[in-house]
BAKEDO-395837 format. One record per residue (C-alpha): y, x, z. Coordinates in steps of 0.5 Angstrom, whole numbers, plus 500, padded with zeros to 3 digits. Layout:
BEGIN
YXZ;...
// end
This chain:
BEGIN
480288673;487288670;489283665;492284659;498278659;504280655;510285656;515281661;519287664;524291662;525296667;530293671;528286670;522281669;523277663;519270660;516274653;515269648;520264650;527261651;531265656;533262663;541258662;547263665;552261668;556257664;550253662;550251670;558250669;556244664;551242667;555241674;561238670;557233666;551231671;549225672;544224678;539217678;542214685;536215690;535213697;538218702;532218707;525215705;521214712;514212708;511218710;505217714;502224716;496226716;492231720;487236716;481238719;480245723;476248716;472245712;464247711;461247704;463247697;467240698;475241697;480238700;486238698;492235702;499234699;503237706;511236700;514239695;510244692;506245699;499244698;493245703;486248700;481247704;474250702;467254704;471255711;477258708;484254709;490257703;497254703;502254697;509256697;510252705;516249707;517246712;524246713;530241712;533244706;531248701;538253702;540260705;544257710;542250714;548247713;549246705;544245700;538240698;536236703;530233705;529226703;522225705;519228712;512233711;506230710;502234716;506236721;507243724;503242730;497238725;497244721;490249721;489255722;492258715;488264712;492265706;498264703;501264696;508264694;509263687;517266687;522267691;526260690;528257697;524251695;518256694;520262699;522258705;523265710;524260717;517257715;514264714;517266721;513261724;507262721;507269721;508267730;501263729;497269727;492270722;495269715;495273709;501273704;500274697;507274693;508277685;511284684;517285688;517279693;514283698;520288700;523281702;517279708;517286710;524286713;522280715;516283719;512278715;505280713;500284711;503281704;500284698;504283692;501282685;503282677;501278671;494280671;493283677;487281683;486282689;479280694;479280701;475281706;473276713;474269712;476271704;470274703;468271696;475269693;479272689;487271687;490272680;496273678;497269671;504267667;509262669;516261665;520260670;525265674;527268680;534269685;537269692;543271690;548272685;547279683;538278683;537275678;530277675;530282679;524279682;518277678;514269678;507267677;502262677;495263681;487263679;483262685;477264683;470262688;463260686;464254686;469254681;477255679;483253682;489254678;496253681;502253678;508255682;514252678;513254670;516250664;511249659;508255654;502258651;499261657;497255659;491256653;491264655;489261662;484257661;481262655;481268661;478264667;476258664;477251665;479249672;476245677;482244679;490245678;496244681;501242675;509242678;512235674;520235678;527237677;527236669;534233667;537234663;532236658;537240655;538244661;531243665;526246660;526253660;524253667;521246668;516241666;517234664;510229667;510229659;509235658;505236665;500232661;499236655;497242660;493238664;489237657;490244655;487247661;481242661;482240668;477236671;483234676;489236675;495233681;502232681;507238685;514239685;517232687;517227691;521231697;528234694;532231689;534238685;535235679;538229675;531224675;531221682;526222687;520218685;521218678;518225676;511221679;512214676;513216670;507221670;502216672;505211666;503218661;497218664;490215661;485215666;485218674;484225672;491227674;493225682;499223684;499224691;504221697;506227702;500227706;495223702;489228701;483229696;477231696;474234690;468235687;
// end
C-alpha cells in the first residue's frame, strides 16, 4: 500500500514540503563564526554495557539503547537495529570529525544476530559505512534505507538493501515474516559531500507487528507529519523520539528537535512510550552532552518518556 504523503521531490532533489528549508552555506558560516559550545567532558567513561539476549520470544519488546540514534529492537524472535554506529567518529575520514565522548553501550562481540537494519538518511552519525561492512561480515542482515541510499551500499557490496520512500512498505519473509516496514516523513536532510545536497531522501519508520507499532524517527525537526503518522498508523506502542543537537535554536530548527519539542510529538502521536535518541554520545552542537537528556526529563511529567543511558535496556509491554 502506497500512502499518499506530500510532494517532496522535484526531479532532481528531495525537499521538506510545508516547511522552512534546511540553512545554506553562509547560514553555517554564521553559525561557526558565532558558535558557543557548552563546555563538556572529553571522554566520559560511565558507560556500563550491556549484553542482549540472543532473540527475545514472544510479544515482550526489548529495546536497548547501544548509543547516539542506534537502538536494538528485540521482538517475536526478530532483532532490528536502527542507524548503527559503532565507530569513533561520525566522519568520512577517521581522523577529523566529532569524536566520540562516550563508548557503545553493547559491544561488538555482545551484539545478537542482526536480521534487519533501518538507516533513516545518509548522515555519518546515521550511515556509518565501516559499521555496515562489519555487519554486512556477520551475515544475515537486511537493509532498509529511503529512496536513493541504496546506490551507496551497493558499491559497498552491502545488502540485500531495499530502499523505500514516503509512503511506501516492504514485508519479508523468514525471521521477518509478520513485520512491516514503512517509510513516513521526517524534516530533516541529506549529504555526504559538497555537491549531494538532497540528492538523496530521509525518512522515519512505522514498524508495524500485531503486537503493535513502533515508530522511529530517524533525525527530524518538529512538524505536522507527526499527526499524519499517528492518523495513518495509529497511536505507537513505542517511539523512538531524537532529542540532540539543537543549538542554536535559530540555526538547529529546521532539522532538529529540541526535548520540548520532542515532548509535543510525543503528546501528539499518543505514544504509550516514548524513549530519548540522538544525544548522549557525540557532541554535534552547541548544548552539551548531557544536556539534551536533562532538560528532557525536567519537561517531562510522568514516566512515559524514557531517557535511557548507553546500554540501559526496557522491556515494554
Amino acid at each position: 500500500m502506497v500512502v499518499q504523503f506530500p510532494t517532496h521531490f522535484d526531479g532532481k532533489r528531495f525537499f521538506n514540503p510545508d516547511a522552512p528549508q534546511v540553512a545554506g552555506f553562509w547560514d553555517v558560516l554564521q553559525w561557526k563564526l558565532t558558535s558557543r559550545p557548552q563546555p563538556s567532558p572529553g571522554f566520559l567513561a560511565d558507560v556500563e554495557p550491556s549484553a542482549p539476549p540472543r532473540c527475545v520470544e514472544g510479544s515482550g519488546l526489548r529495546t536497548t539503547l547501544v548509543n547516539h540514534s542506534t537502538v536494538l529492537l528485540q521482538q517475536r524472535g526478530c532483532n532490528i537495529l536502527t542507524d548503527p554506529i559503532w565507530s569513533q567518529r561520525p566522519s568520512p575520514v577517521a581522523w577529523a570529525g566529532p569524536r566520540r565522548r562516550r563508548k557503545p553501550g553493547v559491544s561488538w562481540e555482545d551484539l545478537p544476530p542482526v536480521d534487519a537494519v533501518l538507516i533513516s538518511h545518509n548522515h555519518y552519525d546515521h550511515l556509518d559505512l565501516p559499521t555496515l561492512r562489519r555487519l554486512r561480515a556477520r551475515g544475515d542482515s537486511t537493509f532498509v534505507v529511503p529512496a536513493g541510499v541504496a546506490r551507496l551500499l551497493r558499491a559497498e557490496k552491502i545488502g540485500p538493501v531495499h530502499e523505500l520512500d514516503w509512503g511506501e512498505s516492504l514485508s519479508l519473509a523468514g525471521s521477518l515474516s509478520g513485520f512491516h516496514f514503512h517509510s513516513v516523513p521526517a524534516l530533516h536532510f541529506s549529504s555526504r559531500g559538497i555537491a549531494d545536497r538532497n540528492r538523496t531522501l530521509w525518512c522515519g519508520y512505522a514498524i508495524e507487528c500485531q503486537e503493535g507499532l513502533v515508530y522511529f524517527a530517524g533525525d527530524t525537526a518538529f512538524g505536522g507529519h507527526f499527526a499524519q503518522i499517528r492518523e495513518r498508523f495509529g497511536s505507537p506502542r513505542l517511539a523512538l523520539l531524537p532529542i540532540g543537537a539543537y543549538e542554536p535554536r535559530w540555526f538547529m530548527s529546521r532539522v532538529h528537535m529540541a526535548p520540548d519539542d520532542a515532548v509535543r510529538a510525543h503528546e501528539i502521536l499518543g505514544a504509550k512510550t516514548s524513549i530519548a535518541i540522538h544525544h548522549g554520545t557525540f557532541q554535534l552542537a552547541d548544548e552539551g552532552i548531557d544536556t539534551p537528556g536533562k532538560q528532557l526529563m525536567a519537561d517531562v511529567q510522568d514516566e512515559s518518556f524514557l531517557v535511557l543511558k548507553n546500554g540501559q535496556f526496557a522491556d515494554i509491554r
